[in-house]
N, C-alpha and C positions, 0 to 999 in steps of 0.2 A: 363692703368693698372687698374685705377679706377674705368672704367667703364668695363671694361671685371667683376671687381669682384663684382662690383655692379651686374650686367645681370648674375654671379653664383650665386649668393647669388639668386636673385629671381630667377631662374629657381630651384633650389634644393626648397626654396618656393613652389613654384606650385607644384613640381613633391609631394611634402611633404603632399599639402593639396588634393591630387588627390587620395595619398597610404591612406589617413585617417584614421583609424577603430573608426567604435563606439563600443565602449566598453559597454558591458552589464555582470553583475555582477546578479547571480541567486543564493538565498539564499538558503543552501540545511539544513531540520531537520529531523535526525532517529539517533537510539541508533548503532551507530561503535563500541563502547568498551562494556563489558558487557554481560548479558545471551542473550540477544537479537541481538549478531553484525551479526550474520550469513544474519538475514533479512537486517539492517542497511546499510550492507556492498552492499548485493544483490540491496537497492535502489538507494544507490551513485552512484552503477556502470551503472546501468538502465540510471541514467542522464547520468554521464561521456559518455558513449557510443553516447546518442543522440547530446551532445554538439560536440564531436570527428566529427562527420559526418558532424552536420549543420555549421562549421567553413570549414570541405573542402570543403562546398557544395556553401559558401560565401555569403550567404543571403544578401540584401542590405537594408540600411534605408536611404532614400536621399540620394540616390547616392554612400553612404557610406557602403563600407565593414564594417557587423557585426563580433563582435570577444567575444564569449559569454564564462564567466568563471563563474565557483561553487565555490560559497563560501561553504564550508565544516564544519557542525555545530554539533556533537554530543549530543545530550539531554539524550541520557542515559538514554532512557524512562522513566524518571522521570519528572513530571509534575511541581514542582518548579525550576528545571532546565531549562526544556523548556520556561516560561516567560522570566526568566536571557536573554537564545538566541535570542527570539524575537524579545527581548528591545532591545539587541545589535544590531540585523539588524536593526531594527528602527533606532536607532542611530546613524547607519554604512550608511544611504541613501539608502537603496536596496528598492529595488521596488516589486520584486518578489521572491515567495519562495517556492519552492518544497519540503512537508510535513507539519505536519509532520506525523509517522506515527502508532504510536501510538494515542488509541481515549481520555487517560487518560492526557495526552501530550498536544494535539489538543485544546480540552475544554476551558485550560484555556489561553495559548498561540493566538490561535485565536482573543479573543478581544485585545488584545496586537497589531498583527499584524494588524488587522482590523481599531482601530485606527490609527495608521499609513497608512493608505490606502495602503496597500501591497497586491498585486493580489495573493491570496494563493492556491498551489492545493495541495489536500490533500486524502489520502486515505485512513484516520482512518475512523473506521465505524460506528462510535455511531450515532443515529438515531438525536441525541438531538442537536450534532457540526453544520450541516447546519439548523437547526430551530431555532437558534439562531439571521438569518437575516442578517448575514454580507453578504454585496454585494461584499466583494471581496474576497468569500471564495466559489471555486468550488470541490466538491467530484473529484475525476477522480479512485472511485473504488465504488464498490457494498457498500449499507451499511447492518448493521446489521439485519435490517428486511428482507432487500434481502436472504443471507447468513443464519438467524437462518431457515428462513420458508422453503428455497429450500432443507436444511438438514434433516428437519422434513419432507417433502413430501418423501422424498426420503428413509429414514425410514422406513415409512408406506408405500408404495408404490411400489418399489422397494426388500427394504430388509425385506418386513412383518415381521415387530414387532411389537409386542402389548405393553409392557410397557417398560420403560424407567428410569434410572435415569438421574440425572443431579448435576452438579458441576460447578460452577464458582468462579473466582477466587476476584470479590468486584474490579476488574478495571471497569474503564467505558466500555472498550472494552468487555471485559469479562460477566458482568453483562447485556449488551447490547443482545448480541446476545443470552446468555443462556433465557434471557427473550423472547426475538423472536422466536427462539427454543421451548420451553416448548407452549406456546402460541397457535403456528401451531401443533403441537401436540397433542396436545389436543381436535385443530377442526378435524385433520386427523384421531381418534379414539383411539389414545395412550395412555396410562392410564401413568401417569409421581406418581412412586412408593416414589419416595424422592427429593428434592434440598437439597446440602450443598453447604459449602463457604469455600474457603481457602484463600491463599492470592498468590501474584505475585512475593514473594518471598521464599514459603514454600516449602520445597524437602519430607518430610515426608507426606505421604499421607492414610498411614496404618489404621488409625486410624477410617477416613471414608469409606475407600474404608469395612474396616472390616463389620462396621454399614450398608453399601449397600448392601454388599455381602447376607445379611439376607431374603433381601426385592425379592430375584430373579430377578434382571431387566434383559430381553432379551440384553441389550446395557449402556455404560454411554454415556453421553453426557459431553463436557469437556467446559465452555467457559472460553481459556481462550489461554495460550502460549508454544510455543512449550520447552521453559525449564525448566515446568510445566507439560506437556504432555506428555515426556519423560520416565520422571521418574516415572509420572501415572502409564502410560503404565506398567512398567517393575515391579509393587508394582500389580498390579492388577492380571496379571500373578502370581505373587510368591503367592498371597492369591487361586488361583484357580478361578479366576473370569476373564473367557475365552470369554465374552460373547465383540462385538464390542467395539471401540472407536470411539465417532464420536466425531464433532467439525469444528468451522468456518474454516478461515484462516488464525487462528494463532496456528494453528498445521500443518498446509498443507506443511511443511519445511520438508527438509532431515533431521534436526535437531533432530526432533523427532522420527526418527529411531534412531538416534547414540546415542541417549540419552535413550535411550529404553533399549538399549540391548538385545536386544530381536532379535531371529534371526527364521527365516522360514518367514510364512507369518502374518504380526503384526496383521490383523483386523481390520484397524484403516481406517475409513472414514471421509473426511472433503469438505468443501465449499470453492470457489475460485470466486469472479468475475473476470468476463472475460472469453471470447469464449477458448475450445480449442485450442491452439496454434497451436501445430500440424498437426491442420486439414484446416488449411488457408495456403496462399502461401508468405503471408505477416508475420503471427508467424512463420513457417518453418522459413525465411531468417532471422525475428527477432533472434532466438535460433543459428542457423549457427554463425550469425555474434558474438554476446555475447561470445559462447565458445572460436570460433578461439581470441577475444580479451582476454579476463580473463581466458579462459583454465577449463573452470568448467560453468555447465551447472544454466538458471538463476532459482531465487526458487518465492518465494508468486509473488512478485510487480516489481521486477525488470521491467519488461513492462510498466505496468503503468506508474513508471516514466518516462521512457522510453518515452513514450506518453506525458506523463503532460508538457515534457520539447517541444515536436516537437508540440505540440497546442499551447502553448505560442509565439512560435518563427511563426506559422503560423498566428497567431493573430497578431504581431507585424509587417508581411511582409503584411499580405492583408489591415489591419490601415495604414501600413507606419508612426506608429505611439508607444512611448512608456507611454503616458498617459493611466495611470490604467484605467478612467473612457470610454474611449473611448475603451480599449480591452473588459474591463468586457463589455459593453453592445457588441460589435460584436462577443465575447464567447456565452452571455445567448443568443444571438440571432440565432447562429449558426450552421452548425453543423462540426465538424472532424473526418475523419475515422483514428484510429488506427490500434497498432496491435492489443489492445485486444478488440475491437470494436468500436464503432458507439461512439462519445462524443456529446451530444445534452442534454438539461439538462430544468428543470421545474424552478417555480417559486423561489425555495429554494437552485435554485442549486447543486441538486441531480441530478442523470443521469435517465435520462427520462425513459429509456429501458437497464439497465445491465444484460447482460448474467453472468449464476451462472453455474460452473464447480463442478460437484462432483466428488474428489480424492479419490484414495489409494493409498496402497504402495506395490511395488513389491523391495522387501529387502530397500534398503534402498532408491529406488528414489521411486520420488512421479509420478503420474501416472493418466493421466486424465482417466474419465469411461463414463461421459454422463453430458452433457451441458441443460440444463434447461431454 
């Protein structure tokens, strides 16, 4: 009898150490609660989707079934919030973290995580977050130079206009791209009539919008977020200042139609890294799959995470390895196709070559027009 239950006992052993999983625990940071959840929501679900797949897909690591979970981190785009979460993953043992994604967020969060050697990707887009030098901090979106320059060629180029104003809202994000924006601009032949400043929490916009209205600009320029952009919009209208919205990709949401109120066709053009979706066979099944799960179609980045999470997990299966130092160098050394393209990346950790999508809107969805 003792020895049958001794020979169960090790057999349910073996069978035990055979089922294994290793557990991998991926740190996730964007604003869920807040004016901002719409994008927030859109990048958890980006991950959730890709973890959902590479768990029935059963990646292994030594022989061991992977079983990858999100830890779910709200920062509430707020930049003293977001060190708080940081710390806490530091302190929680995670290794990896997807965001976050706000760039005012980013900045200072990053040395946090950096310290810690935590492999971050990220797809805020201040030009200044990867020149910072952390090696274990990769873009996986367009930055700001990308996104201000591609909106201003496309300005001048496309929608010939000669002058411009411009608005940012004093985020990093914000002030990042309006400045790459007006820049290009300027080499493009744009005469940029005014900048003002508002902020990331202001609803009231009358005030400037009145002072611009003066100056005749063919278009504004908005850097800044869509529950900021919204309301623009819908202020800009009532003043009789009919003239475009343009802006990176932090207006490029449905958001900013619903917030708009504004009904026919809004005017409102923005910047996207990342290829048209649509136009691949890889974004098509990306969007297919996304709705049939969440039942609502994805908005800015949802892909990208999407992405950031299956580059990890490809970096992890071709190492055979979960040491930071040995991913970061087969990432900077490598390259991964996504959905929204090509990830191969320069000294800094920037992406080598990002495709820049110019939006609009046809009623309330957003709507690619031409890839750059």
């Amino acid at each position: 009898m003792l020895l049958r239950s001794a020979l169960l006992i090790a057999s349910l052993a073996a069978a035990g150490f055979s089922h294994a999983q290793e557990r991998i625990r991926v740190g996730f940071m964007s604003p869920v609660t807040g004016p901002q959840a719409a994008n927030g929501v859109d990048n958890r679900d980006g991950a959730l989707l890709a973890i959902k797949e590479l768990n029935a897909k059963g990646l292994k690591l030594a022989g061991k079934p992977v079983q990858f979970e999100l830890d779910i981190n709200d920062d509430g785009a707020d930049p003293k919030q977001g060190v708080q979460i940081a710390q806490t993953l530091a302190d929680k043992k995670i290794r990896f973290v997807l965001g976050p994604y706000n760039s005012g967020v980013a900045m200072p969060a990053s040395r946090v995580l950096a310290d810690a050697d935590i492999l971050t990707f990220t797809v805020a887009s201040n030009p200044k977050i990867t020149q910072q030098g952390y090696r274990p901090l990769f873009r996986i979106g367009a930055s700001d130079n990308q996104l201000g320059t591609k909106m201003a060629a496309y300005a001048a180029q496309d929608l010939k206009l000669k002058t411009v104003a411009v608005i940012d809202d004093r985020t990093a994000y914000g002030q990042g791209v309006a400045k790459e924006f007006e820049e290009e601009a300027k080499r493009q032949g744009l005469k940029v009539v005014s900048h003002e400043f508002t902020t990331d929490k202001a609803t009231d916009f009358t005030a400037i919008l009145t002072g611009l209205r003066a100056s005749k600009p063919d278009a504004v320029f908005f850097g800044g977020y869509s529950p900021q952009g919204g309301p623009m919009l819908r202020q800009m209208r009532a003043l009789g200042l009919n003239v475009p919205l343009l802006g990176g990709d932090g207006i490029c949401s449905t958001e900013t139609a619903t917030l708009s109120q504004v009904s026919g066709n809004l005017n409102v053009y923005c910047t996207q890294g990342g290829s048209m979706l649509d136009r691949s066979d890889k974004g098509q099944k990306f969007i297919e799959r996304y709705r049939a799960e969440y039942k609502r179609d994805p908005l800015t980045y949802a892909a990208a995470f999407y992405d950031g999470m299956n580059l990890l997990a490809s970096a992890i299966e071709a190492t055979q390895s979960t040491d930071a130092k040995k991913l970061i160098d087969h990432i900077a050394r490598g390259k991964y196709a996504g959905v929204s393209g090509e990830y191969s990346y320069d000294d800094k950790h920037d992406l080598r070559s990002s495709a820049v999508t110019v939006f609009t809107f046809k009623g309330k969805e957003v709507v690619p027009l031409k890839s750059l």
